[in-house]
C-alpha positions as CSV (number, residue, x, y, z in Angstrom):
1,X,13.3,-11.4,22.7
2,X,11.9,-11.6,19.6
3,X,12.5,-9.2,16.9
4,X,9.8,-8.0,14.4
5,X,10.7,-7.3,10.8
6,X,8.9,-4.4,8.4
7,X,8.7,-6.6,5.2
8,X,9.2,-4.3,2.0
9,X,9.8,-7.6,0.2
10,X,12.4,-8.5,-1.9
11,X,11.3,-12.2,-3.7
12,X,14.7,-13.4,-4.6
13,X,16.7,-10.8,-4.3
14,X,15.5,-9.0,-7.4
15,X,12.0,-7.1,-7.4
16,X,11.6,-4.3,-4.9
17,X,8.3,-3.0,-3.7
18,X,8.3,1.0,-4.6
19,X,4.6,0.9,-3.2
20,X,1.2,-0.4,-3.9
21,X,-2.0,0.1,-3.1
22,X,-3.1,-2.5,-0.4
23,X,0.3,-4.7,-1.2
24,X,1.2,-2.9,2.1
25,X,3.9,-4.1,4.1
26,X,3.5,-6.8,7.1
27,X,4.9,-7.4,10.3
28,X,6.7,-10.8,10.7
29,X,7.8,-12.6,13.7
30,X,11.6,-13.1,12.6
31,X,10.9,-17.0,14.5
32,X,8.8,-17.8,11.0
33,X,9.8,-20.6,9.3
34,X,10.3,-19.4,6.2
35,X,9.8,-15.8,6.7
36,X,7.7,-14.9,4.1
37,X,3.8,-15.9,3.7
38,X,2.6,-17.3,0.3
39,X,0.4,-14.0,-0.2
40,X,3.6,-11.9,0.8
41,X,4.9,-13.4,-2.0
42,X,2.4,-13.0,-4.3
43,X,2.2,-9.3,-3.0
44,X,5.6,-8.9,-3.7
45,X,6.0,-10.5,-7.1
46,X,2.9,-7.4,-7.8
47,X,3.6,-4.8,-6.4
48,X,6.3,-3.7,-8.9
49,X,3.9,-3.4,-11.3
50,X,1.7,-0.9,-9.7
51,X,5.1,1.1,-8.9
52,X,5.8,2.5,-12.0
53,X,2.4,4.6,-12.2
54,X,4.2,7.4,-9.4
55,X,6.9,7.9,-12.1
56,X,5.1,7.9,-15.4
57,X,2.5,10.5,-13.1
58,X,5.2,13.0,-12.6
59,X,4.6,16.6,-13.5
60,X,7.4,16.6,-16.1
61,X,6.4,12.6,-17.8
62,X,2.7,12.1,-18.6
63,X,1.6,15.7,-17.4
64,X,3.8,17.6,-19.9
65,X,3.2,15.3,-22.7
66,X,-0.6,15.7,-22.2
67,X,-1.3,18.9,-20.9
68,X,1.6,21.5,-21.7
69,X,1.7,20.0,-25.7
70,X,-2.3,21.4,-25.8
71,X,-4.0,24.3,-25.4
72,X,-5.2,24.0,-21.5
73,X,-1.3,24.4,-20.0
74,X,1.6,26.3,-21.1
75,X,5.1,26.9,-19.3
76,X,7.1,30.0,-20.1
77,X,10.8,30.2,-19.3
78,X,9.6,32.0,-15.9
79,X,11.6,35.6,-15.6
80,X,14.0,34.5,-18.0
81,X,15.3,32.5,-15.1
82,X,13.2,29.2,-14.4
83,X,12.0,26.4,-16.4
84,X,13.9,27.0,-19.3
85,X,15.4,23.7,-19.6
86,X,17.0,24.1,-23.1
87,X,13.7,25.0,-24.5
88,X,11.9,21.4,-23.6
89,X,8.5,22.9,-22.5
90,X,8.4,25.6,-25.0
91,X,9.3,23.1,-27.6
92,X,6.2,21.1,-26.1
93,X,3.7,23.1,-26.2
94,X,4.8,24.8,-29.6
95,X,4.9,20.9,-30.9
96,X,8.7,21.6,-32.2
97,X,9.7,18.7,-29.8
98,X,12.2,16.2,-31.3
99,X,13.8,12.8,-30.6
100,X,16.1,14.4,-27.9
101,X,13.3,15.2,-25.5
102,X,14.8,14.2,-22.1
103,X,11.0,14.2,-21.1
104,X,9.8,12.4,-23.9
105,X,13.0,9.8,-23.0
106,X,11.8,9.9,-19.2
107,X,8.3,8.7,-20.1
108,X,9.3,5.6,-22.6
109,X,11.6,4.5,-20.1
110,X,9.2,4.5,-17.7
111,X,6.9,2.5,-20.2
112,X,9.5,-0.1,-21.0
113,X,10.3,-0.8,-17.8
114,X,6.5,-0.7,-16.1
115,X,5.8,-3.7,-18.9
116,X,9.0,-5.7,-18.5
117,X,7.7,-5.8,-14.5
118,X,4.4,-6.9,-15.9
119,X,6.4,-9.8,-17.8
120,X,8.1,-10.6,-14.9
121,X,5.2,-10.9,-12.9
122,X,3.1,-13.0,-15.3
123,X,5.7,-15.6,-15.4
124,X,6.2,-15.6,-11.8
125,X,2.7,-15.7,-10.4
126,X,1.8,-19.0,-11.3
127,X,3.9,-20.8,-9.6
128,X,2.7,-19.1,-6.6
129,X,0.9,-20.8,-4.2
130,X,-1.2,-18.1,-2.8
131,X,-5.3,-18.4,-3.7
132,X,-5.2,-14.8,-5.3
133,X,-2.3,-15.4,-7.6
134,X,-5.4,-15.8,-10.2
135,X,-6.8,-12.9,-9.3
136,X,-3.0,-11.1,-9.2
137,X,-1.8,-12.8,-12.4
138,X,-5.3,-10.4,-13.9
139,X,-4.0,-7.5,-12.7
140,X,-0.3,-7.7,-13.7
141,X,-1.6,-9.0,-17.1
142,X,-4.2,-6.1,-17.3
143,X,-1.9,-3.6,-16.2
144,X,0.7,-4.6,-19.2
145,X,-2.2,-3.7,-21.4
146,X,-2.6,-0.4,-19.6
147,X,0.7,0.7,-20.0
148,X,0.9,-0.8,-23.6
149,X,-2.3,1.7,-24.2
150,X,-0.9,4.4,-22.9
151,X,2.2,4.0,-24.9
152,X,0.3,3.3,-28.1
153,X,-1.5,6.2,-27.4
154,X,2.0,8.5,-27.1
155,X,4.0,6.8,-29.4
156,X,2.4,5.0,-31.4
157,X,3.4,1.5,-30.9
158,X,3.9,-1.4,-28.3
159,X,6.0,-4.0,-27.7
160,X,5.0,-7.4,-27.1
161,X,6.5,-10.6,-25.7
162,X,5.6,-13.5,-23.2
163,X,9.3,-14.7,-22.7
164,X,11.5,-12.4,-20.6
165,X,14.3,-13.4,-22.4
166,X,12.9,-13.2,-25.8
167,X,13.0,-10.4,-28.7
168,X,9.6,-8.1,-28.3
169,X,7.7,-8.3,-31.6
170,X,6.5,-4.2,-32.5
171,X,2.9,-3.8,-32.8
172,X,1.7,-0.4,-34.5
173,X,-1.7,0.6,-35.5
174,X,-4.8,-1.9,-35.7
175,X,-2.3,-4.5,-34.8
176,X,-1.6,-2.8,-31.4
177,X,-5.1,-1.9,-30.5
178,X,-6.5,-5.2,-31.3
179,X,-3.9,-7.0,-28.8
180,X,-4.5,-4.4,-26.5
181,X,-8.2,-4.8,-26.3
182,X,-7.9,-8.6,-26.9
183,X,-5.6,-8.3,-23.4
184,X,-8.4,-6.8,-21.1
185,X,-10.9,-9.0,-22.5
186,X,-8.9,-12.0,-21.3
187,X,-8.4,-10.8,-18.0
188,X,-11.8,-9.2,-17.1
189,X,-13.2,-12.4,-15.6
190,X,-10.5,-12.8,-12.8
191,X,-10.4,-9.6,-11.7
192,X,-11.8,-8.6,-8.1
193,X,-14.9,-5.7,-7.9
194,X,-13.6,-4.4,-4.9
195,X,-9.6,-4.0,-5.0
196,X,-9.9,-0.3,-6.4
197,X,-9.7,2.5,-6.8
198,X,-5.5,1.5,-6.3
199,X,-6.0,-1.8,-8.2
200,X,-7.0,-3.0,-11.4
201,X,-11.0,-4.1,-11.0
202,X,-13.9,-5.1,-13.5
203,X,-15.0,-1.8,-13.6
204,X,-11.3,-0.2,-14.3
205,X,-10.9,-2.6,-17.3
206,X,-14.2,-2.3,-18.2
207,X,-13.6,2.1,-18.2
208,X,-10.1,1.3,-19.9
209,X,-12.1,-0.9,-22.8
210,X,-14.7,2.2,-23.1
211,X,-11.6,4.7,-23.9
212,X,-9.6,2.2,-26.0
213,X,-12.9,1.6,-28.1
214,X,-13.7,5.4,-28.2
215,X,-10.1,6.5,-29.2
216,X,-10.3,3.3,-31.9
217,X,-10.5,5.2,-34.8
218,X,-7.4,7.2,-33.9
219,X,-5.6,4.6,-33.6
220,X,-6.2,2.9,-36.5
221,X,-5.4,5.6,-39.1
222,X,-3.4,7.9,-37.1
223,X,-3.0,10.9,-40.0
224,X,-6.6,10.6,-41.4
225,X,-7.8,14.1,-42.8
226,X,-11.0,13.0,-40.6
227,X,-11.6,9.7,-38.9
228,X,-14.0,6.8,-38.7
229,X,-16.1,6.5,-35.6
230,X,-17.1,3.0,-35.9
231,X,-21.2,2.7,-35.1
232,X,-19.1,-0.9,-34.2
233,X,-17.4,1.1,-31.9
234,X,-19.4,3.4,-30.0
235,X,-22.0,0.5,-29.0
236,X,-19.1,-0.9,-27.1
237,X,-18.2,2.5,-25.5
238,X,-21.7,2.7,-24.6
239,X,-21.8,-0.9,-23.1
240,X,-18.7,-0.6,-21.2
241,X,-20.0,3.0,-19.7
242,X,-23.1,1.3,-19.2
243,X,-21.7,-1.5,-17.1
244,X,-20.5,0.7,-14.8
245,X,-22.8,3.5,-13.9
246,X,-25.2,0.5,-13.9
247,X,-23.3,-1.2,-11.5
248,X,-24.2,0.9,-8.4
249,X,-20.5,0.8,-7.1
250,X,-19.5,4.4,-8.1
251,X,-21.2,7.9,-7.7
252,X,-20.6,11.5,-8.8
253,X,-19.3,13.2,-5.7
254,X,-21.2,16.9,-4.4
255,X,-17.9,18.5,-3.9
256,X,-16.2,18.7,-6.9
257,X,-12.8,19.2,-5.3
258,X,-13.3,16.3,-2.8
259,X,-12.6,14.3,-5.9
260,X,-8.8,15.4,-5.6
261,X,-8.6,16.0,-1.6
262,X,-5.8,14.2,0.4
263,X,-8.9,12.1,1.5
264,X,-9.8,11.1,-1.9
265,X,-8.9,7.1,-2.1
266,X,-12.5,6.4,-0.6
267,X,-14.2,8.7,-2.7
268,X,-16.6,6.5,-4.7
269,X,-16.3,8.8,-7.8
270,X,-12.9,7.5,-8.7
271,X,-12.8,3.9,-10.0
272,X,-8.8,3.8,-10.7
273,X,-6.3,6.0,-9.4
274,X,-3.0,6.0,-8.4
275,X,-3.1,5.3,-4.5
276,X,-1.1,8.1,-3.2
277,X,-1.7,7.3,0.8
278,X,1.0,9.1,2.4
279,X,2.8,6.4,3.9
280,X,3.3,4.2,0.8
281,X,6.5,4.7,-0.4
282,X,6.8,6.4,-3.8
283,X,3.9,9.0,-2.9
284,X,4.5,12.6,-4.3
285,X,2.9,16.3,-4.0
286,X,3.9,16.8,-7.7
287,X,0.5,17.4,-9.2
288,X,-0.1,19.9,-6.0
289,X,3.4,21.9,-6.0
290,X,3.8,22.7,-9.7
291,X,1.5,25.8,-11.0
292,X,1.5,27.8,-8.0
293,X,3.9,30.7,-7.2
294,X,7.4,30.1,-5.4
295,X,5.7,32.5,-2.6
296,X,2.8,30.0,-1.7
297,X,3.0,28.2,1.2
298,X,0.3,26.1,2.1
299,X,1.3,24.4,5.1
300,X,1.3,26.8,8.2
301,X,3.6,24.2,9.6
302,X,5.7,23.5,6.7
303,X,8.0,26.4,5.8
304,X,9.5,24.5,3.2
305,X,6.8,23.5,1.0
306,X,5.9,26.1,-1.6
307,X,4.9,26.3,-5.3
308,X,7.6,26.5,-8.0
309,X,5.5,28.7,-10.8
310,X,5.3,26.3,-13.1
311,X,2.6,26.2,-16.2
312,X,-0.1,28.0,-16.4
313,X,-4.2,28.1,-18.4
314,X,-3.5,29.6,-21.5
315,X,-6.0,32.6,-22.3
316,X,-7.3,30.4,-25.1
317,X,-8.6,27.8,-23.0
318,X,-9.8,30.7,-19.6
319,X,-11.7,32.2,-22.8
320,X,-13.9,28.8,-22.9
321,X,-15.3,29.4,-19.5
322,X,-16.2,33.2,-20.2
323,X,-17.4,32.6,-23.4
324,X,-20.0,30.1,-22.2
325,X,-21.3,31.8,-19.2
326,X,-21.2,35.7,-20.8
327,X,-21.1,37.9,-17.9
328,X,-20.9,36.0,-15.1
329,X,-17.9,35.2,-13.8
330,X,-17.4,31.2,-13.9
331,X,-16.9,31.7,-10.0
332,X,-20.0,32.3,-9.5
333,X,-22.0,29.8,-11.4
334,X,-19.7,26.8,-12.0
335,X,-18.5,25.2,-9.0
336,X,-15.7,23.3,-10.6
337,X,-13.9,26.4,-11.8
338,X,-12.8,27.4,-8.1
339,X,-13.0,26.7,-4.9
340,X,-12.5,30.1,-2.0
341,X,-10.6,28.0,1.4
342,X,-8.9,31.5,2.4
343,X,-10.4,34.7,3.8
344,X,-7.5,37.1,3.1
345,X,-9.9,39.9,5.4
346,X,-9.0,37.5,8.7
347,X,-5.8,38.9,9.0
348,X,-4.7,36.0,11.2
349,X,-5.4,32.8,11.5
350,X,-5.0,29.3,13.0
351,X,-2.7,26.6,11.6
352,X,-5.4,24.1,11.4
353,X,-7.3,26.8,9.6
354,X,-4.9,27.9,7.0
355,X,-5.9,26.3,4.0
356,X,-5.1,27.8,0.4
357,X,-7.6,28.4,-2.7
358,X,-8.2,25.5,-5.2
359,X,-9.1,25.2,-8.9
360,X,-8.1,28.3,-11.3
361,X,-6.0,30.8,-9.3
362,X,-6.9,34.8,-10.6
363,X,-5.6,37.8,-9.1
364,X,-4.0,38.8,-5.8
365,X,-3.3,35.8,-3.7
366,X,-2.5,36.1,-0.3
367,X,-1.1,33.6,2.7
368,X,1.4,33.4,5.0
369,X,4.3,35.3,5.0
370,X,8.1,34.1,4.8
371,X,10.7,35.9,7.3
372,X,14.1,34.8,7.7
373,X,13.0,30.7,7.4
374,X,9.7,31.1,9.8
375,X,6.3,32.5,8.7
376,X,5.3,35.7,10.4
377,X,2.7,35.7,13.5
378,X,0.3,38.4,14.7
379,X,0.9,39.3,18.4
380,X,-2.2,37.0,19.4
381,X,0.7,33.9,18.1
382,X,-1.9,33.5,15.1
383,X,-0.5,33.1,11.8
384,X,-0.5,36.6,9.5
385,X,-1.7,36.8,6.5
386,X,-1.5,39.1,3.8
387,X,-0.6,40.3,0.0
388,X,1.8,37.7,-1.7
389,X,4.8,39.2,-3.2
390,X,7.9,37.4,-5.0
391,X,10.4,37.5,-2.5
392,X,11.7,34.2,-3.0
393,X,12.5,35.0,-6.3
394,X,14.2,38.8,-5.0
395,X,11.1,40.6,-6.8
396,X,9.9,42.3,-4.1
397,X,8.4,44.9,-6.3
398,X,6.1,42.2,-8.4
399,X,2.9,41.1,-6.2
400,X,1.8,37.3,-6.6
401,X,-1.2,38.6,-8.7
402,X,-2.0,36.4,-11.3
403,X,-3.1,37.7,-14.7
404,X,-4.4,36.4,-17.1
405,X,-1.4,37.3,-20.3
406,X,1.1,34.7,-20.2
407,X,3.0,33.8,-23.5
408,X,6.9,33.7,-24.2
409,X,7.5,37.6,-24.5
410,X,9.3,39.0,-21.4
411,X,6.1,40.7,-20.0
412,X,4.1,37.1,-21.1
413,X,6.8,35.1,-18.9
414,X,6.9,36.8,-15.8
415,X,6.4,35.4,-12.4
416,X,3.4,37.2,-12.5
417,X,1.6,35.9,-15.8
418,X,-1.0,33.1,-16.4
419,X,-3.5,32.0,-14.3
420,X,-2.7,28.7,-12.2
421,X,-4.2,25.2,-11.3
422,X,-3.8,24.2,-7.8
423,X,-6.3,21.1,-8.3
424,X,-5.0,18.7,-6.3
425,X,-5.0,19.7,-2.4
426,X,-1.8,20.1,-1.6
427,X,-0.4,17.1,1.0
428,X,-0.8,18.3,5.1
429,X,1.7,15.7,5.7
430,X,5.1,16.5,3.6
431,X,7.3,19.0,4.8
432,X,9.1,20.1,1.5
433,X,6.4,19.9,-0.6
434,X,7.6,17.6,-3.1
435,X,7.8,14.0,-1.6
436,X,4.8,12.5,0.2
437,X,1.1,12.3,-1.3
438,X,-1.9,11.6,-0.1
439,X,-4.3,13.0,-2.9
440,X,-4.4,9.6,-5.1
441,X,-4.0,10.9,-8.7
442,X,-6.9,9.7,-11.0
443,X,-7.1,7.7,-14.1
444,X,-10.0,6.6,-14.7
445,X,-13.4,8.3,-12.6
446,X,-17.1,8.7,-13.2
447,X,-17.6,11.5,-14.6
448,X,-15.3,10.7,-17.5
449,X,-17.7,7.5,-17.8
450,X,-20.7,9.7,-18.3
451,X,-18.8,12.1,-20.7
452,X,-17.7,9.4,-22.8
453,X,-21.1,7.6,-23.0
454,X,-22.5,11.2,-24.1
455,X,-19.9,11.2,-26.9
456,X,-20.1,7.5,-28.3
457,X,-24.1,8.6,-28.2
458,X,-23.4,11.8,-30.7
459,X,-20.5,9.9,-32.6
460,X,-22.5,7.1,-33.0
461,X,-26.6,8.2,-34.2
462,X,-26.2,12.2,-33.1
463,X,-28.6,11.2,-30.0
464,X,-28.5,14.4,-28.6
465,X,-30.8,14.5,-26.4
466,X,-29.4,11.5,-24.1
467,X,-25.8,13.1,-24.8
468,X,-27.5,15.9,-22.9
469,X,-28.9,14.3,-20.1
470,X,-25.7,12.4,-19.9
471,X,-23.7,15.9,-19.6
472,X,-25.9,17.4,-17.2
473,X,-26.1,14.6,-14.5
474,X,-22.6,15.8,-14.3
475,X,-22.9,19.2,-14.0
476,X,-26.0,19.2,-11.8
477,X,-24.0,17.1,-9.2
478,X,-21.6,19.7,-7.8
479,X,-23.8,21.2,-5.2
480,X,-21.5,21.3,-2.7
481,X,-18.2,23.4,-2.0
482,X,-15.9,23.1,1.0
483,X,-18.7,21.8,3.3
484,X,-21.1,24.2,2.1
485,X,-24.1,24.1,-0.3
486,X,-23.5,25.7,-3.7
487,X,-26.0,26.1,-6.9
488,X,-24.5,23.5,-9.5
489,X,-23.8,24.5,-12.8
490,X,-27.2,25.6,-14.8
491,X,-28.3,22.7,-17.3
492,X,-27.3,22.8,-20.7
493,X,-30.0,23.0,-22.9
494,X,-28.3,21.8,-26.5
495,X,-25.3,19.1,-26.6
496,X,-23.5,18.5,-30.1
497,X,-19.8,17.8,-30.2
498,X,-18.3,21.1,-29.8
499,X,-20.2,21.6,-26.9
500,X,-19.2,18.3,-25.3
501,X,-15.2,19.1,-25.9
502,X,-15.9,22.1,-23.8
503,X,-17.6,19.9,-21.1
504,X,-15.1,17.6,-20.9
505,X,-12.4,20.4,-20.7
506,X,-14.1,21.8,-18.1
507,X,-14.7,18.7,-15.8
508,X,-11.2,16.9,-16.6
509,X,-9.2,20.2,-16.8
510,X,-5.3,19.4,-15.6
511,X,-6.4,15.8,-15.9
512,X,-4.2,14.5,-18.8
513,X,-6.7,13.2,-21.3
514,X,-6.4,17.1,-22.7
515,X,-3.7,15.9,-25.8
516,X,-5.9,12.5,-26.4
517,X,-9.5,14.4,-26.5
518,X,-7.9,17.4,-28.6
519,X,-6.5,14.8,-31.4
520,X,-10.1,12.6,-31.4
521,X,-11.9,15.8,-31.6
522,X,-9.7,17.0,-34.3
523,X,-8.5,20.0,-32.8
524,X,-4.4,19.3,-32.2
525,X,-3.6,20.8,-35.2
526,X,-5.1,24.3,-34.5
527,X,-4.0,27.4,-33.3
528,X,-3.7,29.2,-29.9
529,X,-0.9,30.8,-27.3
530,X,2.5,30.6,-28.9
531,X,1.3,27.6,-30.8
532,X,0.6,27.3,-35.0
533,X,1.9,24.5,-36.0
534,X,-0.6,22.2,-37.6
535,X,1.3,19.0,-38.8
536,X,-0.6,15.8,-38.0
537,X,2.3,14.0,-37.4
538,X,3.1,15.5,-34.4
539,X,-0.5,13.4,-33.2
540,X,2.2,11.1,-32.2
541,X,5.6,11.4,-30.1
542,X,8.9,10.6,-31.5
543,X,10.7,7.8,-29.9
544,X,13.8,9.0,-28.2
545,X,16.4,8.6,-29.9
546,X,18.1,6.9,-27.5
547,X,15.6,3.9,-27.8
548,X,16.7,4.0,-31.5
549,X,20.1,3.6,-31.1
550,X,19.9,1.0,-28.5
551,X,17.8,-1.1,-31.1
552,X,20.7,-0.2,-34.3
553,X,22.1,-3.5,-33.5
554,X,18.6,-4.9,-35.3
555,X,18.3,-3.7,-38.6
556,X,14.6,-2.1,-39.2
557,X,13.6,-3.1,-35.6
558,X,12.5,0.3,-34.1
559,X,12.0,2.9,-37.0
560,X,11.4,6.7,-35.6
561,X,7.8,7.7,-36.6
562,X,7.1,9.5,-39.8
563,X,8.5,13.2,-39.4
564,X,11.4,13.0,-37.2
């Protein structure tokens, strides 16, 4: 009888498929000749380079460099108890971090290794005989410039090679940006319009191009007192934006928080994303588990999966939203500040039912209860639920009500303090709450394009008034909320740039492009919770110092950026 294989290829014995959107797996009849298809190949050969995106998407990689060094996120040694980790996320968001950053260390290695794959695939794909290796040899090619973005972007440089076995020549500065952007040029042409939101498409590169181009004069003079928006520049974020709102393939979703639902990957807002489907291997709950309490439990029929009370909004960046909309709470006239799912007045409720708030978290919470393993029933075999208290962390005396304090005194760093982000909808499928995602995490998405295009627009000739109907295309399409018909946000009736860094922090919240917008928009160096310091060279990352010392064997090869 014949036997049927699950193919999570290996192509000769030394690249491993960690997942990949549509580079799924296939069945094979073990009677096959050779065993392995030409496009299984070519699958195979790219599918490692998609595979380091659930690693450098981590909670504790990208998320912490970009959101807890700024002023949107902030994690406190929790009750003197959790989180501490010798000081790493205080030394974050306080920007005392230092070469010794296990964090900083776990994100360059990611980096290194997600553009040696890239290498690897480039010189492999070609002698492929599979029709898409054209198409595939694009994306790896396209994603090598991704990463080398990104780690521009971070640190400051890139490395760059076409040999696998050769030396990597350092890039920094103009140098970098202009291979970078000379890099998804070249491979624009051969990519697909129709692989994403998982893969690499025209419209991706082309949204990749428009932030390179935007962030340009960052890049370029990384210290400057102010910096140079190129008019140069901003035409080409303009074009890129242009190209795809123009294109008809993407559209600003009515639910805001469908955007970031477990049914997300065929949302046509997002244009690239890390596919998070919950059977691809790799797939985490990361971005879902982190900010809420230790006494959340989301899944009626996981008693496993809870929150870990992780970071939380600062009260500098909450104040945004009530300073704009006065005395209305933002609850009640922005839709993307929160989302209600849970009726705590039901008492008890169905599993299928049970489904926990989204957004920014305030106050009491309440949800199922935890009893010796199970979650407590009402006598009608409903689920209960009721007040939130910290029993998991022996506090039964401290409710799970969030307030709004939350700094690095021991009142500020309690269990109770800060308001959380429960964003992303936490995965129905995983049963610990940490592996297993199905909410694909985004990198790129529409209204991003929009906001950018409203930016390059005031950057470039102060055109205000499109920046403004740019900003409130976005705003005026959230009109829906959990199924139900809400009133958007009201138009804006002024745009200038300090109003459009409070747009974007309020549509992209938790999204890390927080640390990138706040340097471009000159604002890193500023002041807010448990945060003064206001060196510019801290606009850039230090390169672990492991990386250092690896290179020591090649005098002058890596030197650590100014200031550390």
């Amino acid at each position: 009888m014949k036997r049927k294989l699950y193919i999570f290829l290996l192509f000769l014995g030394i690249i491993v498929i960690e997942g990949c959107t549509d580079l799924n797996e296939e069945v094979l009849d073990e009677t096959s000749s050779t065993g392995l298809t030409d496009k299984q190949v070519a699958d195979g050969i790219l599918a490692p380079v998609y595979a380091p995106l659930f690693n450098l998407l981590y909670h504790t990689n990208y998320f912490a460099l970009q959101e807890i060094s700024t002023d949107e996120a902030i994690l406190p040694f929790r009750g003197g108890k959790d989180w501490g980790d010798n000081g790493i996320y205080v030394g974050m968001h306080q920007h005392t971090y230092n070469a010794t950053d296990p964090n900083l260390a776990n994100t360059w290695g990611v980096l290194i290794n997600a553009v040696s794959r890239s290498i690897t695939a480039i010189n492999t794909l070609p002698e492929v005989n599979d029709a898409n290796k054209d198409v595939y040899l694009a994306e790896a090619r396209g994603m090598r410039a991704y990463y080398s973005m990104v780690s521009l972007d971070l640190f400051g440089l890139i490395f760059v090679k076409e040999d696998p076995k050769a030396t990597s020549t350092i890039l920094r500065g103009a140098d970098a940006l202009e291979y970078i952007k000379s890099e998804l040029l070249a491979v624009e042409p051969s990519l697909s319009t129709t692989a994403g939101p998982g893969r690499l498409t025209k419209a991706a590169v082309w949204g990749l191009l428009a932030r390179l181009y935007l962030n340009s004069a960052v890049y370029r003079d990384r210290y400057a007192t102010s910096f140079n928006f190129a008019s140069d520049d901003m035409d080409q974020v303009i074009q890129y934006c242009d190209k795809i709102i123009n294109s008809g393939q993407y559209s600003l979703s009515a639910d805001y928080f469908s955007v970031f639902s477990n049914d997300n990957h065929t949302n046509k807002e997002l244009i690239f994303a890390l596919d998070q489907r919950f059977d691809i291997p790799g797939s985490h709950n990361r971005m879902a588990y982190f900010s809420i309490s230790g006494d959340m439990y989301p899944l009626a029929n996981a008693p496993s999966a809870n929150g870990t009370d992780g970071p939380a909004i600062t009260s500098d960046f909450y104040h945004t939203w009530t300073d704009a909309y006065g005395d209305t709470d933002p609850a009640d006239i922005d839709p993307r500040f929160y989302q209600k799912n849970l009726d705590p007045t039901v008492g008890c409720i169905s599993a299928a039912d049970y489904k926990i708030d989204r957004g920014i978290l305030r106050g009491q919470q309440y949800g199922l209860i935890k009893q010796n393993g199970a979650f407590v029933k009402c006598d009608n075999g409903l689920y209960k639920i009721d007040k939130l208290y910290n029993w998991t962390r022996s506090r039964s005396d401290l409710a799970v009500d969030f307030k709004e304090l939350v700094d690095y005194t021991a009142d500020g760093r309690d269990y109770d303090k800060g308001y959380r982000v429960e964003k992303y909808e936490f995965c129905t499928k995983t049963t610990d709450g940490r592996k297993i995602g199905d909410a694909d995490i985004i990198v790129l998405r529409l209204a991003d394009i929009y906001l950018m295009r409203a930016e390059a627009k005031l950057r470039k000739s102060n055109d205000a008034a499109s920046a403004l109907v740019d900003v409130n295309t976005v705003r005026a399409s959230r009109t829906s909320s959990n199924g139900k018909a809400v009133t958007p946000a009201p138009a804006l009736t002024d745009m200038n740039l300090e109003l459009l860094f409070r747009e974007r922090g309020f549509e992209l919240y938790w999204e890390m492009v927080r640390r990138t917008d706040m340097i471009r928009f000159g604002k890193y160096e500023g002041t807010w919770t448990e945060k003064n310091d206001s060196n510019p060279q801290k606009r850039i990352f230090p390169i672990p110092q492991t990386a250092v010392d690896a290179a020591s064997n090649i005098p002058g090869y890596l030197a650590q950026n100014p200031g550390y």
